[in-house]
C-alpha positions, 0 to 999 in steps of 0.5 A: 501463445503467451505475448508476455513471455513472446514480447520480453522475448522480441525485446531482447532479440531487437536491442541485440538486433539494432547493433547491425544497424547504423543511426537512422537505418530503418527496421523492417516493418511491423508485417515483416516482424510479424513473420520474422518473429511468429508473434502477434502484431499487438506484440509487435507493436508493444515490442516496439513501445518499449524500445522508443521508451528506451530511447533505442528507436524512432516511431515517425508514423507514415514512415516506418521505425529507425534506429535513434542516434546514441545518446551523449555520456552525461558527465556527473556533476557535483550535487555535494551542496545539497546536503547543506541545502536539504538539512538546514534549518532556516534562520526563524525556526524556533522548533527543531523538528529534526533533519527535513527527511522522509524516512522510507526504508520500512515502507520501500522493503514492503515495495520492492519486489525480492528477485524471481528465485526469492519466496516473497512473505513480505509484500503487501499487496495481493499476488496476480493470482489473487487479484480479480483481473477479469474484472479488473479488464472488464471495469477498464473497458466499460469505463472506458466507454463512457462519455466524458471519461476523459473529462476533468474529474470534480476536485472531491472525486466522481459523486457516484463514488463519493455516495458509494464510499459513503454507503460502505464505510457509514453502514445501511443506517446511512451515517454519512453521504457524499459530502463527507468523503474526498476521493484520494490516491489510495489510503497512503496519499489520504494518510498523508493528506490526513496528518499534514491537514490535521496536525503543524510541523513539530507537533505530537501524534499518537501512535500504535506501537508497533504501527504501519511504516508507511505511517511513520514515514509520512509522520517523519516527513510532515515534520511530526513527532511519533509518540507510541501507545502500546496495543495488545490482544485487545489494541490499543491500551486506551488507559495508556492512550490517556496518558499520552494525550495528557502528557504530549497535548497531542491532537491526534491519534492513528489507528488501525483498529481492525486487523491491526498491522502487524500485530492483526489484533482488533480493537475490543467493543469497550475500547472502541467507545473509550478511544474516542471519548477519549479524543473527544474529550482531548479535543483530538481527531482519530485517523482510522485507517481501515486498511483491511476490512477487505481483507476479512477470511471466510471463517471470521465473525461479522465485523464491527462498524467503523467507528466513523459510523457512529460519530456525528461530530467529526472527531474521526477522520477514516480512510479505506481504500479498494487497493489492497483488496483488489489491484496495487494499482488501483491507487482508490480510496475514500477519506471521510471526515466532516466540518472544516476538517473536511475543507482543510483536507479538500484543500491539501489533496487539491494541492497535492495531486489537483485530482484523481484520474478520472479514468480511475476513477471510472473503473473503480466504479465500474468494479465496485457496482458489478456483481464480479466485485462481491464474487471476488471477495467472497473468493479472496475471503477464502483464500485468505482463510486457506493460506492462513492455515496453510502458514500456521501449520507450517510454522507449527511443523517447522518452527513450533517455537514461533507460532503465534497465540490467537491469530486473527481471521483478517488482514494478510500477515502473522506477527511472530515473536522471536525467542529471546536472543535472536537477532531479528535483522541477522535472521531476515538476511540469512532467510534472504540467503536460503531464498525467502524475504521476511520483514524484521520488526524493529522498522513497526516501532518508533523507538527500541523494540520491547522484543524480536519479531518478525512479519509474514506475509502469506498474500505475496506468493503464487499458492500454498505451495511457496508458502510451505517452502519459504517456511522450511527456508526460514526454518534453515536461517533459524538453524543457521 
């Protein structure tokens, strides 16, 4: 028996149900639902979960569950004053970093889930049938039989996994321990920390261009100015990056130089040394985010270090998060830095989240030391490989004119340049119309695009399957 499907069923049956009931009245019992329904108590009992968080019924224990009381119309009230309140700048400003917004419409595109008949080549994170759930459940489980799981967390995160991150991201010449890295919320919560801790309100930061939304969002809503550096096959251009430097002042920079989003080009070994000469020489910090190092298909070459590997004096700032490689909700990362960078972003993350769950972070661990976690990468790696090609060799069939040059054997998405008078936006809605949901390219830019394109993501969908299907629906909207 499915109790997903038998538990949405139950649900809908007692809200339809509780309208021959008066408030108060009790509902039968769990034993008789059981019966009534041919499902499971454990069903029964999340049926019942759902319908007191809906507010629909009362658990008193002892007693059974009634029917609450229906809830007062809430009248509107008038919330006009806001928009005064929320964009005017106060009396001392003297630098106009713009309205006080969090721009979020690129990152919420990638969040929100297109509806069920929709073929998603969109989203960010790894399809159920991708992620390890065995191992997930059973990390859970085990974690959740330690002693003190439930315990106050230290602010920095749990020193197990502090020295685990460390061994990851430093590499086994063991660069790096735990006291360099603080266990956030996932790589967006450690971005943000990373940029407000970094960099003042009104201030400059360089940024790739095209870059990740979300980074752009979280640079918007500190109150910082995004100021763009081209990337190529090769990443960044780091002659363009030290003129950026010079002219803007800037004191950081973000990067992505591994599978770079959206372009997936990763940064060349000469780059690598002159990026951060170049900061180091700028008296900047360089945020690395390493967002898909755990995302490498079966078919690429060994990967480079990170460059926060072999930097001893701090200049890079690095993030990596277990989130995109196993689960979106486990929300995990390790955001390494050293000497009062390090503090300053102890201090923001306390402010802002105090600590990550400790249960979380228990089950990270758990994950992370079992043998089921490099299975699982090993799978995942040739999943990748395999969608991929799938993708490419749709795209080759149906929309030759698109296929991309030298795609890279990481991350989770192709970058396609649209041909010269496309409308990007026109052409996602029409893909929404024929049933697929791609992602326009303009929302990657901080200023007008240099070109249309478009992201595929091949991680989002059950199997190769939908991924040759949504392919032919975007080849319909192109002719449409």
């Amino acid at each position: 028996m499915n109790d997903g499907s038998s538990g949405s069923k139950m649900v809908l049956a007692l809200r339809a149900e509780l309208d021959r009931y008066s408030d108060g009245q009790r509902l039968p019992s769990s034993r008789a639902l059981v019966t009534t329904y041919q499902v499971s108590p454990v069903t029964v009992s999340r049926a019942i979960s759902t319908l007191v968080a809906e507010g629909l019924v009362v658990s008193r224990p002892g007693a059974g569950v009634f029917k609450a009381a229906k809830r007062a119309t809430v009248v509107p009230g008038d919330v006009s004053w806001q928009e005064v309140a929320l964009s005017a700048a106060p009396p001392a400003a003297t630098v106009d970093v713009g309205p006080r917004a969090a721009d979020a419409a690129g990152l919420l595109a990638t969040l929100v889930p297109p509806p069920a008949e929709v073929i998603d080549l969109n989203g960010g994170y790894l399809h159920a049938t991708l992620q390890p759930e065995r191992a997930l459940a059973a990390a859970l489980a085990r974690a959740g039989r330690r002693p003190g799981t439930w315990a106050r967390p230290p602010v920095e995160g749990l020193p197990e996994l502090r020295e685990w991150f460390a061994r990851d991201v430093g590499g086994p010449a063991g660069s790096l321990d735990a006291s360099d890295v603080l266990i956030t919320g996932g790589g967006q919560s450690a971005l943000s920390a990373a940029l407000r801790a970094l960099a003042a309100p009104g201030s400059p930061v360089l940024v790739e261009s095209p870059t990740y939304p979300g980074m752009l969002a979280v640079a918007r809503a500190a109150g910082l100015r995004p100021v763009p550096v081209p990337v190529d096959a090769d990443g960044v251009r780091t002659d363009l990056l030290a003129e950026a430097f010079e002219a803007t002042r800037a004191r950081l920079f973000v990067c992505q130089p591994l599978f770079h989003n959206p372009t997936g080009s990763c940064l060349s070994a000469e780059r690598r040394t002159a990026m951060v000469e170049i900061a180091r020489s700028a008296g900047a910090f360089v945020v690395e985010d390493d967002f898909a190092r755990r995302l490498v298909h079966a078919d690429s070459a060994p990967l480079p270090p990170a460059l926060a590997a072999d930097d001893p004096d701090g200049v890079v700032v690095h993030v990596r998060s277990l989130t995109k490689a196993a689960s979106p909700s486990l929300r995990i990362a390790g955001l390494t830095a050293r000497g009062p960078a390090f503090e300053r972003l102890r201090a923001i993350n306390a402010v802002d989240t105090m600590f990550v769950p400790r249960p979380l972070q228990e089950t990270a661990l758990e994950l992370v030391g079992s043998p089921a976690w490099a299975r699982h990468l090993r799978v995942l790696a040739e999943a990748l490989r395999d969608r991929r090609t799938t993708v490419l060799s749709a795209l080759a069939t149906s929309l030759p004119e698109v296929v991309p040059v030298n795609p890279r054997p990481g991350g989770y998405h192709l970058w396609l340049r649209l041909p010269e008078g496309i409308e990007e936006r026109a052409l996602a809605a029409a893909a929404l119309r024929h049933g697929v949901a791609v992602t326009a390219g303009a929302a990657y830019f901080t200023a007008e695009a240099p070109a249309p394109h478009l992201r595929l993501s091949y991680v989002a969908t059950p199997g190769p399957a939908q991924l040759e299907d949504g392919i032919h629906r975007l080849r319909a909207a192109f002719d449409q």
